[in-house]
C-alpha positions in Angstrom: -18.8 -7.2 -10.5 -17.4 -5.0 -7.4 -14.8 -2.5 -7.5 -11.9 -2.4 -5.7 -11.1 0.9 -3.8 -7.5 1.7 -2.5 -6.8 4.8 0.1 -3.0 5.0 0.6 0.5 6.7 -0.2 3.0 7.1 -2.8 3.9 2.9 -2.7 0.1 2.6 -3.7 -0.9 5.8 -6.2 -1.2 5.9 -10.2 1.4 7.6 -11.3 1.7 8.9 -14.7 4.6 10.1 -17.3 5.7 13.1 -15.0 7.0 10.6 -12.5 7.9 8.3 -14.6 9.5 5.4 -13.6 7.9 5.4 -10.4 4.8 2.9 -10.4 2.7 2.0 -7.7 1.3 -1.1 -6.4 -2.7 -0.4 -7.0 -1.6 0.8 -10.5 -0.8 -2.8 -11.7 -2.7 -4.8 -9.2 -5.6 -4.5 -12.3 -2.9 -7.6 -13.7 -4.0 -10.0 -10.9 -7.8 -9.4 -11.0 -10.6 -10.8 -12.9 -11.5 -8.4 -16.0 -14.3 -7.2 -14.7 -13.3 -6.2 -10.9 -12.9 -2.4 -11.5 -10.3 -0.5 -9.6 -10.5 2.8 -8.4 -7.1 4.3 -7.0 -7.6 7.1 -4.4 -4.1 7.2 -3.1 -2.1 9.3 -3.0 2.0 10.6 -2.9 2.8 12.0 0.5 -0.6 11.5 2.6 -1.3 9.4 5.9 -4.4 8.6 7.6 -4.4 11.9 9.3 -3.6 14.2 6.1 -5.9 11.9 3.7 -8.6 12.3 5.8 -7.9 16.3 6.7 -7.8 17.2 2.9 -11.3 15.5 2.6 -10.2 12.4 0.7 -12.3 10.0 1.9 -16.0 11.8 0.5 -14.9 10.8 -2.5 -14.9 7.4 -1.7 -17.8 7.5 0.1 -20.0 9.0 -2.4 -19.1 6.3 -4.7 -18.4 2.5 -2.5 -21.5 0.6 -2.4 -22.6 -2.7 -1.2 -20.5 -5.6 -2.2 -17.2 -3.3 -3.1 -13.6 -3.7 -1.2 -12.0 -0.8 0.2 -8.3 -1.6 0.7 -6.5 1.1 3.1 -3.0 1.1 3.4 -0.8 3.5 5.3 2.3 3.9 7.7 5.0 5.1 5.3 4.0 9.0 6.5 2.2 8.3 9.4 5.6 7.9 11.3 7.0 11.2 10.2 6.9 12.8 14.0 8.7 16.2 12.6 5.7 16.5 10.2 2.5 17.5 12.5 0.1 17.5 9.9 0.9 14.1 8.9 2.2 12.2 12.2 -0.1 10.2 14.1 0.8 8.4 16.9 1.2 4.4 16.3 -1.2 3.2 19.1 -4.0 5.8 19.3 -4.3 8.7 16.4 -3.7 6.1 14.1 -5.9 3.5 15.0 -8.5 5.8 15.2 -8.1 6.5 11.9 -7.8 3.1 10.5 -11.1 2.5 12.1 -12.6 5.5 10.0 -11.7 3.9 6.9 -13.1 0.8 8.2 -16.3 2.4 9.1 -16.5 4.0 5.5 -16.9 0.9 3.5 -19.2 -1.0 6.4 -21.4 1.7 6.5 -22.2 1.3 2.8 -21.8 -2.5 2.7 -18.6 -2.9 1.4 -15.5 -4.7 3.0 -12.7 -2.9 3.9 -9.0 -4.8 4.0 -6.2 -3.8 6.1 -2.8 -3.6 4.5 0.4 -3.3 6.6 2.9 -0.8 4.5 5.5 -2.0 2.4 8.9 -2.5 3.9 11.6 -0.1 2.7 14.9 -1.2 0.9 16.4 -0.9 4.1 19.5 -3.2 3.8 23.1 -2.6 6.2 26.7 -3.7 5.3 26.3 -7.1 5.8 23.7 -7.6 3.1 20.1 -8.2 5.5 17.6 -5.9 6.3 18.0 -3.6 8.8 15.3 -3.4 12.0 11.7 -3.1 10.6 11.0 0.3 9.2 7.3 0.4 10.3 7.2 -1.9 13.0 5.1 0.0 15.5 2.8 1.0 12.9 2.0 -2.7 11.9 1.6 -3.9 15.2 -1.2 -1.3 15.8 -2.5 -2.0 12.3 -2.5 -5.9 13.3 -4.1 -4.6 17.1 -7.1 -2.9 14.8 -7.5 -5.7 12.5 -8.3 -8.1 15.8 -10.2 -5.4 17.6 -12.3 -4.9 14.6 -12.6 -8.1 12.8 -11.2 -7.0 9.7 -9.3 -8.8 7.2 -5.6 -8.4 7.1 -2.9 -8.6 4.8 0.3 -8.5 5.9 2.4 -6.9 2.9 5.0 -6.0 5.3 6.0 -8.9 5.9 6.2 -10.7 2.8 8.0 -7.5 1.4 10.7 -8.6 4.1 10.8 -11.9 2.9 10.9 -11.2 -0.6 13.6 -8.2 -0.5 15.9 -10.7 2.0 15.5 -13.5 -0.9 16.1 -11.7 -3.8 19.3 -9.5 -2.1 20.7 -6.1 -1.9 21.3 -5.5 -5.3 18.7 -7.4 -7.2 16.2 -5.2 -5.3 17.7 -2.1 -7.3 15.2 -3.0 -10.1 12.6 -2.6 -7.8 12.8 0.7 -6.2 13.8 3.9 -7.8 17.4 3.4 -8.3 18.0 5.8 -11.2 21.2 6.2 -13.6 21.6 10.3 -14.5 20.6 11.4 -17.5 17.9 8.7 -18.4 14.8 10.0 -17.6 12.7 13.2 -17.5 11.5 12.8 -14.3 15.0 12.9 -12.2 17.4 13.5 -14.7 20.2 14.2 -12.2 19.3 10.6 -11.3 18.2 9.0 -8.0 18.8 6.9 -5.3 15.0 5.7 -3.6 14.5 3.3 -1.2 10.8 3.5 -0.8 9.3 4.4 -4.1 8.9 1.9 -6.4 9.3 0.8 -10.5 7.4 -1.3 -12.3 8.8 -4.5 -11.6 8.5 -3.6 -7.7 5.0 -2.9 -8.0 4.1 -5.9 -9.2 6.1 -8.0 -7.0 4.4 -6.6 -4.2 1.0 -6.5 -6.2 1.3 -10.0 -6.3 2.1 -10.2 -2.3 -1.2 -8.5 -1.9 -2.8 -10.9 -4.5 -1.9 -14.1 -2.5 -2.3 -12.8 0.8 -6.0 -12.3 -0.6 -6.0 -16.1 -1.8 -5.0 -17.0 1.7 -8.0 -15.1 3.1 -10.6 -17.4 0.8 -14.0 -16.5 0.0 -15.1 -13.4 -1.4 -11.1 -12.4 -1.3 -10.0 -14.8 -3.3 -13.0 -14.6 -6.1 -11.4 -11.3 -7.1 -8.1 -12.7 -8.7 -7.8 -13.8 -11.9 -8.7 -17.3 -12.8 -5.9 -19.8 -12.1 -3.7 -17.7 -9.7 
């Protein structure tokens, strides 16, 4: 059966007990698959397409993907930090240049690469809604690629939108890294994160991804577990 490859950031990467509670997305997305789609996780805390591929991330992908394998690439989160020139890109050319690379990766061995727009932050004002998109530019030109390069999209963005405006302000505390002081190892001065996420966020979104998969049909769809 094929594996599943993810390049991304800090919403996406394994983490283990020196983080803990922090989980991210392609570490439970294993829970929505058939048994035997293996998942490789190459993301990581802190990159965007620009540092991810400057550190030479991406060989280790390539050395590995073959034919019939999905490559899922998600960025944007670190992309948009303009004060940070080793990891900005610009919206609406470094960074669709780079999304192509990734692209290019898994055609050139066969494999099928899927576009996923970044995960909306817990961005919530005083009146209890989201605030303006967080990434908007970034999905746009994401979007823009997917059409220019006839690549399958999913649109996590938006359904983290819909999902964080249904479930409310202080619901989605379970999801992100709202910490109490004192209780865990990793931040035991406590925290207050609105982009990182627990365990129960991951798999909310996980499960975003998963039906935004189902919607795309086919080959997509034969990854996830049988009756989802």
């Amino acid at each position: 059966m094929a594996t599943i490859y993810w390049a991304g950031d800090s919403t996406v990467q394994y983490n283990d007990i020196i983080t803990y509670p922090q989980t991210g997305i392609g570490q439970v997305f294993h829970l929505f698959v058939k048994p035997d789609v293996k998942i490789e996780n190459h993301a990581k805390n802190g990159r965007s397409t620009k540092s991810f591929i400057d550190e030479s991330r991406v060989p280790a992908i390539y050395d590995k993907i073959t034919k019939g394998d999905f490559l899922f690439i998600q960025f944007g989160h670190n992309d948009e930090k303009i004060q940070d020139p080793e990891r900005y890109t610009e919206p609406y050319s470094d960074f669709m240049v780079n999304l192509e690379k990734f692209v290019n990766v898994a055609r050139n061995k066969k494999a099928f690469p899927v576009l996923i727009t970044p995960l909306e932050r817990r961005c919530f004002k005083e009146d209890g809604h989201l605030g303006t998109g967080e990434h908007s530019d970034y999905v746009k030109a994401m979007k823009q690629t997917a059409g220019n390069l006839n690549v399958p999209l999913v649109d996590l963005y938006s359904m983290s939108r819909e999902k964080l405006e249904e479930a409310g302000a202080e619901k989605t505390k379970d999801w992100y890294m709202h910490l109490p002081a004192k209780k865990y190892a990793s931040h035991p001065e406590g925290l207050t994160d609105n982009t990182h996420l627990k365990y129960e966020g991951a798999v909310v979104y996980a499960e975003c991804i998963a039906k935004g998969l189902k919607e795309l049909g086919g080959i997509y769809s034969e990854l996830l577990v049988e009756g989802f």
